[in-house]
KOLDRENFI-112735 format. One record per residue (C-alpha): residue in one letter; y, x, z. Coordinates in steps of 0.1 Angstrom, whole numbers, plus 2048, in hexadecimal, padded with zeros to 3 digits. Layout:
N
@type:A&py:Y&px:X&pz:Z
...
end
This chain:
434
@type:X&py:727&px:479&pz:7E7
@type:X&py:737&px:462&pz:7D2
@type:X&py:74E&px:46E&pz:7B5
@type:X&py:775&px:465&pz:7B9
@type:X&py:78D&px:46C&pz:7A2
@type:X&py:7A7&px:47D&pz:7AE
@type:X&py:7CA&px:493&pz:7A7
@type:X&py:7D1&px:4B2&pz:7B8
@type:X&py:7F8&px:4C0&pz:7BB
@type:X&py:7EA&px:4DF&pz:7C8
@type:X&py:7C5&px:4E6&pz:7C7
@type:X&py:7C0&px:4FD&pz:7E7
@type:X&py:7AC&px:518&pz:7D8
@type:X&py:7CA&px:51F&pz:7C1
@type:X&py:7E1&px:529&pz:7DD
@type:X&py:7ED&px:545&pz:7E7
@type:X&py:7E9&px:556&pz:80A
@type:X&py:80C&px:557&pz:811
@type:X&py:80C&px:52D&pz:801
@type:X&py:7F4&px:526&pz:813
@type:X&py:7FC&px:535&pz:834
@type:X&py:81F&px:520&pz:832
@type:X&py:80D&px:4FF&pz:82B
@type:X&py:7F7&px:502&pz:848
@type:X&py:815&px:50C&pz:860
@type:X&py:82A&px:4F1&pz:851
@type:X&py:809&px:4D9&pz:858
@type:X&py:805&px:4E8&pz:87A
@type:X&py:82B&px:4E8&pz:883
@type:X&py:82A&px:4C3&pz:87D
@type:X&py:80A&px:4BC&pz:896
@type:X&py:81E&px:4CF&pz:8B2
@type:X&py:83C&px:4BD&pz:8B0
@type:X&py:827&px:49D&pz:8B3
@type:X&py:80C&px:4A6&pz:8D1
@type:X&py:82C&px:4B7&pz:8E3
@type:X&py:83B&px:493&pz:8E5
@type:X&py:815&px:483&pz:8ED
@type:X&py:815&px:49D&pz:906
@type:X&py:834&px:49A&pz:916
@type:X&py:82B&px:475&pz:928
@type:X&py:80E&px:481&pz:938
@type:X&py:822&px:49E&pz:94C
@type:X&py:841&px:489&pz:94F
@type:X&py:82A&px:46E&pz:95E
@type:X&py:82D&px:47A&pz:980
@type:X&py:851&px:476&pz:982
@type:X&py:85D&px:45A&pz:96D
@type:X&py:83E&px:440&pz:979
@type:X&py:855&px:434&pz:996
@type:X&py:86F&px:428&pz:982
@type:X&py:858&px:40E&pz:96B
@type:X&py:842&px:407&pz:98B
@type:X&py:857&px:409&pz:9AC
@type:X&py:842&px:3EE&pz:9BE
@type:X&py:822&px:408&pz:9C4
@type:X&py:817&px:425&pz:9D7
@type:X&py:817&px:446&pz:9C6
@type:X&py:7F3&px:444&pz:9B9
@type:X&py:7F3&px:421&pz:9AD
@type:X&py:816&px:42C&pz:99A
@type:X&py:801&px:448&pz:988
@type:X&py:7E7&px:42E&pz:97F
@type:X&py:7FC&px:419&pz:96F
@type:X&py:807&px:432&pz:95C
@type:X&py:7E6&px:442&pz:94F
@type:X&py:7E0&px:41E&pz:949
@type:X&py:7FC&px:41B&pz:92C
@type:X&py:7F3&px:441&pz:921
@type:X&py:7CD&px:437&pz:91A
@type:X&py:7DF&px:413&pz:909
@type:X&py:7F0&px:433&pz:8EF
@type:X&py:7C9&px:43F&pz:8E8
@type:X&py:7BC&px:41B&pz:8E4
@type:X&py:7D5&px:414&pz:8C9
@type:X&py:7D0&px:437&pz:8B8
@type:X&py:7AB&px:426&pz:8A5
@type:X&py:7C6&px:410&pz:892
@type:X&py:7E1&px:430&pz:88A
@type:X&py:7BF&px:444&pz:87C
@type:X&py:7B5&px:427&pz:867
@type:X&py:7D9&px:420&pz:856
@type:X&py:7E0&px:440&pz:850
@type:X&py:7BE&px:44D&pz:848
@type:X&py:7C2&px:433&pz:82C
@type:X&py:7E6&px:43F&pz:823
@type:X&py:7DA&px:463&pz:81E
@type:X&py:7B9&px:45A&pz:80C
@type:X&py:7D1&px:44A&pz:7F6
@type:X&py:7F2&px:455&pz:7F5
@type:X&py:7EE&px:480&pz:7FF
@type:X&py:7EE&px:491&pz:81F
@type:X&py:811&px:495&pz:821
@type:X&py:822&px:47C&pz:81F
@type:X&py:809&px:46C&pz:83B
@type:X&py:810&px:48B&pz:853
@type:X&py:833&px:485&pz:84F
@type:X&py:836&px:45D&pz:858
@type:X&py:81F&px:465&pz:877
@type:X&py:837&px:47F&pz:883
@type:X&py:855&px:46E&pz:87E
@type:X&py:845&px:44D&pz:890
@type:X&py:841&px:461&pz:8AC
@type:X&py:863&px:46D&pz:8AD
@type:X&py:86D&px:446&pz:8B1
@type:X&py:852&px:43E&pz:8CC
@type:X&py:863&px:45E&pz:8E1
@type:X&py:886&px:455&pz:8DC
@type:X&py:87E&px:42C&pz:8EA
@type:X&py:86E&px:43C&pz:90D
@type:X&py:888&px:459&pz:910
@type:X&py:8A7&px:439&pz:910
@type:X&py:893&px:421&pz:923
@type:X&py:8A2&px:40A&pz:93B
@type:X&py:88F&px:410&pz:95F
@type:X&py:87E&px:3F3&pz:973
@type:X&py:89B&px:3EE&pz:988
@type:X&py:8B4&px:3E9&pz:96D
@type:X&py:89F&px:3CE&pz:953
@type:X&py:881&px:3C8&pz:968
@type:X&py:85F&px:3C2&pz:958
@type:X&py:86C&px:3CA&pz:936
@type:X&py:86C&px:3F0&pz:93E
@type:X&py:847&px:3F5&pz:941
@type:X&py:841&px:3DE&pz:927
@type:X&py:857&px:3F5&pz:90E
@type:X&py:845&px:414&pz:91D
@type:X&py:824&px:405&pz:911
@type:X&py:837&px:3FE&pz:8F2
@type:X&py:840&px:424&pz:8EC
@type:X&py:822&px:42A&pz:8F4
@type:X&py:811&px:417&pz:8D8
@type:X&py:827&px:427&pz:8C0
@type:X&py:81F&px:447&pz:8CA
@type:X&py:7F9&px:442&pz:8C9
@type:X&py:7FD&px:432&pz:8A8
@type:X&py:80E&px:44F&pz:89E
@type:X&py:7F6&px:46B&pz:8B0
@type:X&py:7D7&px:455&pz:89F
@type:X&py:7E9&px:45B&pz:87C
@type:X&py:7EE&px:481&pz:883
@type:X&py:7CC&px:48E&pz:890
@type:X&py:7BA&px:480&pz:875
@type:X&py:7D1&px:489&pz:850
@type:X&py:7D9&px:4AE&pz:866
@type:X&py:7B3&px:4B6&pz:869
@type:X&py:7AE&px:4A9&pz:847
@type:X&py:7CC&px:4BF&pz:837
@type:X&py:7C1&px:4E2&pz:84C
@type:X&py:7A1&px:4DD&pz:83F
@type:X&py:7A5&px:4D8&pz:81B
@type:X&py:7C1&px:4EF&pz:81B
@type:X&py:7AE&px:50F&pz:830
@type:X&py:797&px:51D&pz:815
@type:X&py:775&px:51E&pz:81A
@type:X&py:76D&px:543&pz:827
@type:X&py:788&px:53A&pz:844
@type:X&py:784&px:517&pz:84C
@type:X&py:77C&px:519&pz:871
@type:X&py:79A&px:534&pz:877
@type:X&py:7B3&px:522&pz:864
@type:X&py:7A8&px:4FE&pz:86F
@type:X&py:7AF&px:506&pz:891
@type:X&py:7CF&px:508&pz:88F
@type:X&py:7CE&px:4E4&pz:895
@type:X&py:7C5&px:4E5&pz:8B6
@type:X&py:7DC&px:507&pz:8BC
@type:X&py:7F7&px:4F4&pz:8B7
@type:X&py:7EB&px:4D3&pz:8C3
@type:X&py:7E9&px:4E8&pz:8E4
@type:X&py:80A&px:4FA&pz:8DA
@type:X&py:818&px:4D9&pz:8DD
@type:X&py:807&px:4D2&pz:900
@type:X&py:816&px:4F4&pz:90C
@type:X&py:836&px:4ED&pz:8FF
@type:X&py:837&px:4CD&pz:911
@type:X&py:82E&px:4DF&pz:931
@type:X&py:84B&px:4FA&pz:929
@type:X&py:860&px:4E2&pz:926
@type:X&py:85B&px:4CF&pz:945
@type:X&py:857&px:4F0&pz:959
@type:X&py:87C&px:4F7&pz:94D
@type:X&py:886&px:4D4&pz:958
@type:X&py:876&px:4D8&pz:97C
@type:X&py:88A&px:4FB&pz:980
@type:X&py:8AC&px:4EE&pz:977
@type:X&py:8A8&px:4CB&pz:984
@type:X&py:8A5&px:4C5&pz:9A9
@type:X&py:884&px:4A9&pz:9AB
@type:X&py:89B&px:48F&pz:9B2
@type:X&py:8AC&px:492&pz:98D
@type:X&py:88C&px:499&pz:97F
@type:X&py:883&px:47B&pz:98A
@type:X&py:8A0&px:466&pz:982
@type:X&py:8A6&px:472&pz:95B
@type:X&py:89A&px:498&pz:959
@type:X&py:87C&px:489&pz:94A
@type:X&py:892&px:479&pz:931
@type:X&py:89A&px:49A&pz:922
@type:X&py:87F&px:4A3&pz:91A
@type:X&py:872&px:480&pz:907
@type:X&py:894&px:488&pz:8F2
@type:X&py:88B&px:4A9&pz:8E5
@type:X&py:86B&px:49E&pz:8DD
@type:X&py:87A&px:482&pz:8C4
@type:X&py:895&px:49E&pz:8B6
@type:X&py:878&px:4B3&pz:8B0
@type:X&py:865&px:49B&pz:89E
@type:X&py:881&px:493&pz:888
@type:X&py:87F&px:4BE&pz:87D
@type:X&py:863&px:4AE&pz:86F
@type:X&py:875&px:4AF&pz:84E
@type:X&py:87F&px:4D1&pz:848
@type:X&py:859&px:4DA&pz:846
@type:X&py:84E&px:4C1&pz:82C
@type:X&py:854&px:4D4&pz:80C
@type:X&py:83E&px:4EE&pz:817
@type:X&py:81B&px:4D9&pz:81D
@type:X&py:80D&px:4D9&pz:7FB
@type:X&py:7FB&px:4BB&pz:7F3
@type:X&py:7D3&px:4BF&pz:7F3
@type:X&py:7CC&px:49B&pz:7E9
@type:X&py:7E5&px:486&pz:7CF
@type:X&py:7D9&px:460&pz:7C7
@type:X&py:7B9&px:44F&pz:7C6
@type:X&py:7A2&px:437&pz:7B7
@type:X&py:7A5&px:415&pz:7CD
@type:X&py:785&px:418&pz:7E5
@type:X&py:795&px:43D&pz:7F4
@type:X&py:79E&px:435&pz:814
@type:X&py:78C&px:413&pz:81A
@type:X&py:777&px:408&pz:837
@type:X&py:75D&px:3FB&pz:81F
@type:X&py:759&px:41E&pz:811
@type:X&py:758&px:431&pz:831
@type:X&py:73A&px:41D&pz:83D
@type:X&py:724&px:42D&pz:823
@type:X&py:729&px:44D&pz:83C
@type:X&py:725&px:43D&pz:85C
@type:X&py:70C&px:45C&pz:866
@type:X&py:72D&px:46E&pz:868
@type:X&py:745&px:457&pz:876
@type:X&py:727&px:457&pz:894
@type:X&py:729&px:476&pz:895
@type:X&py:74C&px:47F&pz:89A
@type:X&py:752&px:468&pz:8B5
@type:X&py:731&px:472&pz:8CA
@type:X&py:73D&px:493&pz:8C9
@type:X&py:764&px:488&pz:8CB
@type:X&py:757&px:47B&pz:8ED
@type:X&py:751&px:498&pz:902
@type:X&py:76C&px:4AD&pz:8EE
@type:X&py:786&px:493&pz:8F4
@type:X&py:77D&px:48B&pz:91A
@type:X&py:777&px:4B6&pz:922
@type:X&py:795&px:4BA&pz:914
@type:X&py:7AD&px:4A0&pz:923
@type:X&py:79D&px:4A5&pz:94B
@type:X&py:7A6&px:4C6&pz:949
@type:X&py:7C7&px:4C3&pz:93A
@type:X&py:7DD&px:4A4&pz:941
@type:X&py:7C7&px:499&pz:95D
@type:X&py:7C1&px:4BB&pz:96B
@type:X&py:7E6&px:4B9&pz:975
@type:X&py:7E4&px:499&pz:989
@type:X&py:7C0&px:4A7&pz:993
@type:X&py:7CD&px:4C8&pz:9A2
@type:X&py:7E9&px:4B4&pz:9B3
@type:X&py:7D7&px:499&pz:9C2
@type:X&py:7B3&px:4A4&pz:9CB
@type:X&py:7B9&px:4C6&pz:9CE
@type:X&py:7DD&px:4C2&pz:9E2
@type:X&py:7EF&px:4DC&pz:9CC
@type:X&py:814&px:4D3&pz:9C7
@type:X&py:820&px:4C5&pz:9A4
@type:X&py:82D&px:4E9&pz:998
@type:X&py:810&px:503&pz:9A5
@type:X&py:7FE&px:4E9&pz:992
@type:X&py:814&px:4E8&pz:971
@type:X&py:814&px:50D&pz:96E
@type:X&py:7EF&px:50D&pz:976
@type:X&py:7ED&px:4FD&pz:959
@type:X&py:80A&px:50E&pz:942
@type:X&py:7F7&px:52D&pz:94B
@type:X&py:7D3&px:51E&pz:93E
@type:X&py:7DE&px:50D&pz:91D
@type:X&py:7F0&px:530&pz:913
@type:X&py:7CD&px:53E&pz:914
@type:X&py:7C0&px:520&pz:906
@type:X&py:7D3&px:51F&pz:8E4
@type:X&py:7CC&px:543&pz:8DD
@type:X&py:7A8&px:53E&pz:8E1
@type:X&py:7A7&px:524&pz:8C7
@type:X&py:7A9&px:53E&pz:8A5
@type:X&py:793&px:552&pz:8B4
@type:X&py:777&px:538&pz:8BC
@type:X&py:781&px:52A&pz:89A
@type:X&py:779&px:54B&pz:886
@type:X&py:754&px:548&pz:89B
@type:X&py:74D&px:524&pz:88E
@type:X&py:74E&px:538&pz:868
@type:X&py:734&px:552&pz:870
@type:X&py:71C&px:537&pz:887
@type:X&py:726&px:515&pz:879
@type:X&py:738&px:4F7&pz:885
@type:X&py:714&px:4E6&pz:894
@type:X&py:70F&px:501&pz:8AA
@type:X&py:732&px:507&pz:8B6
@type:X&py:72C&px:4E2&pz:8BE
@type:X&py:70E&px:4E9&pz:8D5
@type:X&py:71B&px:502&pz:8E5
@type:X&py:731&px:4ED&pz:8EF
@type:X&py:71D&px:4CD&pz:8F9
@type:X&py:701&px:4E8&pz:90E
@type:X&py:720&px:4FC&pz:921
@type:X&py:731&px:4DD&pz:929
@type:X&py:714&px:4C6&pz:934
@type:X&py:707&px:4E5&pz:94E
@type:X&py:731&px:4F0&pz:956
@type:X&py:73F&px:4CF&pz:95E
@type:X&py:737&px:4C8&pz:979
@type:X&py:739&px:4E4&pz:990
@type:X&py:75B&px:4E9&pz:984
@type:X&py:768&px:4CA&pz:98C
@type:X&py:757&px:4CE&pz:9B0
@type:X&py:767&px:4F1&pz:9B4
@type:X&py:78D&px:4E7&pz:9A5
@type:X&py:789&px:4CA&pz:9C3
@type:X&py:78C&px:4E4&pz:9DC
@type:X&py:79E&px:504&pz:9CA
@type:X&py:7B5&px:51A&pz:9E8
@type:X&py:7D0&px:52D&pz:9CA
@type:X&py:7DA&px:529&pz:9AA
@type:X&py:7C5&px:547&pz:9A0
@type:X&py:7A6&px:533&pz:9A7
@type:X&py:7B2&px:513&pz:996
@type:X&py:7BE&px:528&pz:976
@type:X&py:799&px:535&pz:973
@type:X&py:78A&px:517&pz:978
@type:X&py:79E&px:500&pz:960
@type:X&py:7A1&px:51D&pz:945
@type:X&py:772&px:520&pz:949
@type:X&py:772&px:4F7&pz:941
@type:X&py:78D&px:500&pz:925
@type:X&py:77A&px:518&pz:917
@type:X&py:75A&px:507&pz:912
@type:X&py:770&px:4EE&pz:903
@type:X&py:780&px:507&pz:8E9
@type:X&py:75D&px:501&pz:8D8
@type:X&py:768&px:4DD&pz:8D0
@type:X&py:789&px:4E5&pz:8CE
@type:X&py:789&px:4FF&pz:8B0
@type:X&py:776&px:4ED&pz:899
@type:X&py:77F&px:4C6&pz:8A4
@type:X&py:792&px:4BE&pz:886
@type:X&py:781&px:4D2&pz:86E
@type:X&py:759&px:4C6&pz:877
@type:X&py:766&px:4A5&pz:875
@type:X&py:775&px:4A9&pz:84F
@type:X&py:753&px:4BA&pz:842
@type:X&py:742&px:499&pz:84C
@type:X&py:755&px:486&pz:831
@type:X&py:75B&px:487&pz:80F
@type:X&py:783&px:48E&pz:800
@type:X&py:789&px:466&pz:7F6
@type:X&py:77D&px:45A&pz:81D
@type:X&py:783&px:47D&pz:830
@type:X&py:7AA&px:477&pz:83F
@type:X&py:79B&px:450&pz:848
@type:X&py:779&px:45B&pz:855
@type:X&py:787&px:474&pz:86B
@type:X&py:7A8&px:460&pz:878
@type:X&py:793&px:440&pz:880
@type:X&py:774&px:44F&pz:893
@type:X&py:786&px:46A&pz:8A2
@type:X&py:79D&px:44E&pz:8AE
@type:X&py:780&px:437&pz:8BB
@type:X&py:770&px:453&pz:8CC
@type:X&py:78D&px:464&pz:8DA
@type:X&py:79A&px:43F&pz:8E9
@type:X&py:77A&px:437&pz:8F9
@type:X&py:778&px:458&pz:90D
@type:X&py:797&px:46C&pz:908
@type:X&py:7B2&px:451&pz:90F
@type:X&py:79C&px:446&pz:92C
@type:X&py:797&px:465&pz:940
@type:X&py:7B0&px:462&pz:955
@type:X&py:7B4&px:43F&pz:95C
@type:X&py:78B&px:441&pz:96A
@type:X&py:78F&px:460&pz:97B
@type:X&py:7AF&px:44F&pz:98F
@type:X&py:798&px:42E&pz:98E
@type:X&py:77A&px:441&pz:99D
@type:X&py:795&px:451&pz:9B9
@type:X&py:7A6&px:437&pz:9C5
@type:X&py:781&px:429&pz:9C9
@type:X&py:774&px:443&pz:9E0
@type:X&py:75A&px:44F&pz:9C9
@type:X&py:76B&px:46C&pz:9B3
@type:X&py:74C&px:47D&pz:9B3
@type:X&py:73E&px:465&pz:999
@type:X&py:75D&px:46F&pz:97E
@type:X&py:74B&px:495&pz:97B
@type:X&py:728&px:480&pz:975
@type:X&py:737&px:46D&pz:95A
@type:X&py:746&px:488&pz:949
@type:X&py:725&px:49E&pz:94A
@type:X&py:715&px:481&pz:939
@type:X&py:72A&px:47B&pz:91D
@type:X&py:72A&px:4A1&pz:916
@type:X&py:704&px:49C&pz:918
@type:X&py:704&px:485&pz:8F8
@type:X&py:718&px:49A&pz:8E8
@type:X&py:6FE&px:4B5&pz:8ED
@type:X&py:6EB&px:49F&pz:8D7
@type:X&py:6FD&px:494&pz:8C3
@type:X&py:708&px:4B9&pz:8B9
@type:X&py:6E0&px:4C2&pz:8B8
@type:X&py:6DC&px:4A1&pz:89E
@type:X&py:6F9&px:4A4&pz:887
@type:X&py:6F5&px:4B3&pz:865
@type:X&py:6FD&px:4DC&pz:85D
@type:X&py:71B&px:4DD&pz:847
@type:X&py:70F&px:4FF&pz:83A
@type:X&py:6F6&px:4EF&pz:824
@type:X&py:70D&px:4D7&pz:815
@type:X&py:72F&px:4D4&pz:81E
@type:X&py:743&px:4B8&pz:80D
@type:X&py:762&px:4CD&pz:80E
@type:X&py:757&px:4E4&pz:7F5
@type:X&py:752&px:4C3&pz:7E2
@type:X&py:773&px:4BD&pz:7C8
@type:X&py:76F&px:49C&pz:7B9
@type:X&py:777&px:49A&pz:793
end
C-alpha cells in the first residue's frame, strides 16, 4: 500500500461510544434522506408517467419511465468519480453534505415540473434532467457514506455498524413507500395522479435541506491529502479491487432492485395484483428487510466479508429463479410477502456488508474514489438496468428470459466472491497512513 500523508481531525479509534454512535447516525441520517428521494420516483412512476408521456399505452408509459430512471444510474459512474476525488481530498464530510443537498435540488425541479400538456417535449426532457442530478448526487453518496461508516465503525464492529448504510438506505426506501401509502389513502387515484405525487417529490427536497442540522456531528475521518489521493491514475494500481467490486455490485445491485422497485410493477403487471396490495406487499417486506441488515452485519464479523459474499452469490444463483417463476403466479399477499422477503433475504448477504467489503479493497488516499466509481459502473450496468430489460423482455413475449439473466449475473458473482482476496489477512483499513 502506498504511504500518503495525511491529517486526521478525529482519528476513529479515539472516539468515544457515545461520539461515535452520533457520527454514524448523523452519517446514516444523511443517506436516508437521499435514497428516500431516489426512491420516491420509482413508486411515483406509476402515476405521474402519463403526464410526461400521454401519447402511449400504460406499459409503454412505464417504459419510458424506467428508461430515464436507469438514465439516473448511468450518470451515477461520473457522481462517484467527482466526489470520490473530493473526499480523497477534501474529507468525508464535506463530500456527504454537497451530495445531499444536490439531491435536494434534483427533487425540488421534478416535484414543480410543468406536465406534457402544458410545455410539451420540454417536460420529459426536464424529468431526465432531474434525473441526472439525482444520480449524480446518489453516485456521490454511496461511495464517501460507505467510505465514512467504515473508517468511522472500529474494527471489532465493522460489519454491525457498517450496515447501517444499507439500514437506512432501505429506511429511506420504506419511508418512500410510507409516504406514498399515505398519499394513496388520503388522495382519491385521480389526484394522486394529477399532483399527489408532487407531494411527495417536495418533502423529499425539504428533507434533504435537514441535511444541515446533522453536519456538526460527522467527525471527520480523513482531512487533506497529498495530490495523487483521489486520482484515476492512482486507483489503477488497484484495479484487482475496482474488478471486484463491480462483479459482485452486479448481482447485489440487480437482486436487489427486481425485488424492490421493480417487484412493484412486477406484482402489478405479471402477477395482476392492484397497485396498493402490491405497495404494502412490499412496505411489509422492506420492514423485515432493514432490521435484518445489523444482524447479518454482526455475522460478516465472526465469518468474514468473502464468505458473507458467497453465501450470497450460491443462495441466489440456485433461488432466483424459482422465485421469480412462483411471484408470476402468487393467489394473496401472504404468498407474495414470503416470496419477495426469501429473495430479500439472500440478498441481506450483499446488502450488510456492500459498502463496507468495498472500502477494505482500497487503501485511505483512493478508498471514497475506488468505491464511488466502480460501485457506480457496476451498479449502472445491472442495477439501473433491471427494470428497463425486464419491461423490454415483457413487452417482447419472452419474460421468462429476464429470471435467466439475472441467475447468470448472480452466477459470476459466485465467482467472483470465491476469487476475491480475504480481508482478514490484511485489511487496508486497519492501515493509517503517516
Amino acid at each position: 500500500m502506498s504511504s500518503v500523508p495525511i491529517a486526521r481531525t478525529t482519528p476513529p479509534a479515539e472516539l468515544s461510544d457515545r461520539h461515535r454512535l452520533r457520527a454514524i447516525l448523523a452519517g446514516s441520517a444523511g443517506n436516508l434522506i437521499e435514497w428516500y428521494d431516489y426512491f420516491v420516483y420509482a413508486f411515483t412512476a406509476l402515476y405521474f408517467s402519463a403526464s410526461f408521456f400521454p401519447k402511449s399505452d400504460p406499459l409503454v408509459q412505464i417504459m419510458a419511465t424506467s428508461a430515464i430512471f436507469a438514465v439516473g444510474f448511468l450518470i451515477r459512474p461520473i457522481g462517484g468519480w467527482y466526489f470520490g476525488w473530493y473526499a480523497d481530498h477534501h474529507g468525508r464530510q464535506a463530500a456527504m453534505v454537497s451530495s445531499v443537498l444536490m439531491m435536494g435540488v434534483g427533487s425540488l425541479l421534478i416535484a414543480i415540473l410543468p406536465t406534457y400538456a402544458q410545455i410539451g417535449v420540454a417536460a420529459p426532457v426536464l424529468l431526465l434532467l432531474g434525473r441526472m442530478i439525482q444520480g449524480f448526487s446518489t453516485g456521490g453518496q454511496y461511495g464517501t457514506a460507505a467510505t465514512y461508516l467504515s473508517e468511522i465503525a472500529g474494527k471489532s464492529r465493522r460489519g454491525f455498524w457498517s450496515s447501517f448504510q444499507y439500514f437506512t438506505l432501505i429506511g429511506g426506501q420504506l419511508l418512500a413507500t410510507a409516504v406514498i401509502i399515505a398519499l394513496q389513502r388520503l388522495l382519491p387515484a385521480a389526484a394522486m395522479s394529477a399532483y399527489g405525487w408532487r407531494i411527495a417529490f417536495f418533502l423529499g427536497a425539504l428533507g434533504a435541506f435537514t441535511i444541515l442540522l446533522f453536519r456538526h456531528h460527522m467527525h471527520e475521518t480523513a482531512g487533506t491529502r497529498a495530490p495523487n489521493a483521489g486520482s484515476l491514475r492512482e486507483l489503477r494500481k488497484h484495479l484487482p479491487a475496482c474488478i471486484s467490486v463491480i462483479g459482485l455490485t452486479a448481482a447485489g445491485s440487480l437482486c436487489f432492485y427486481t425485488f424492490t422497485t421493480y417487484m412493484q410493477k412486477y406484482l402489478v403487471l405479471t402477477a395482476g395484483m392492484s397497485k396498493e396490495s402490491a405497495t404494502s406487499v412490499l412496505m411489509a417486506v422492506l420492514v423485515v428487510f432493514m432490521l435484518v441488515q445489523p444482524f447479518v452485519g454482526a455475522l460478516s464479523d465472526r465469518i468474514g466479508r468473502r464468505n458473507s459474499l458467497i453465501i450470497f452469490g450460491g443462495l441466489a444463483t440456485v433461488c432466483t429463479m424459482p422465485l421469480l417463476k412462483a411471484l408470476a403466479t402468487v393467489q394473496s399477499n401472504t404468498e407474495a410477502f414470503l416470496l419477495v422477503l426469501a429473495g430479500l433475504l439472500i440478498t441481506s448477504f450483499y446488502t450488510s456488508v456492500s459498502g463496507l467489503f468495498k472500502a477494505e479493497l482500497f487503501p485511505i488516499h483512493v478508498r471514497a474514489l475506488g468505491v464511488g466509481l466502480a460501485y457506480g459502473v457496476g451498479n449502472a450496468i445491472f442495477g439501473g438496468t433491471a427494470e428497463s430489460i425486464a419491461l423490454a423482455l415483457k413487452g417482447a413475449g419472452h419474460e421468462s428470459y429476464f429470471y435467466w439473466y439475472v441467475t447468470g449475473v448472480c452466477a459470476l458473482s459466485l465467482v467472483t466472491a470465491v476469487l476475491m482476496r480475504d480481508t482478514r489477512i490484511d485489511n487496508p483499513l486497519d492501515h493509517v497512513a503517516a
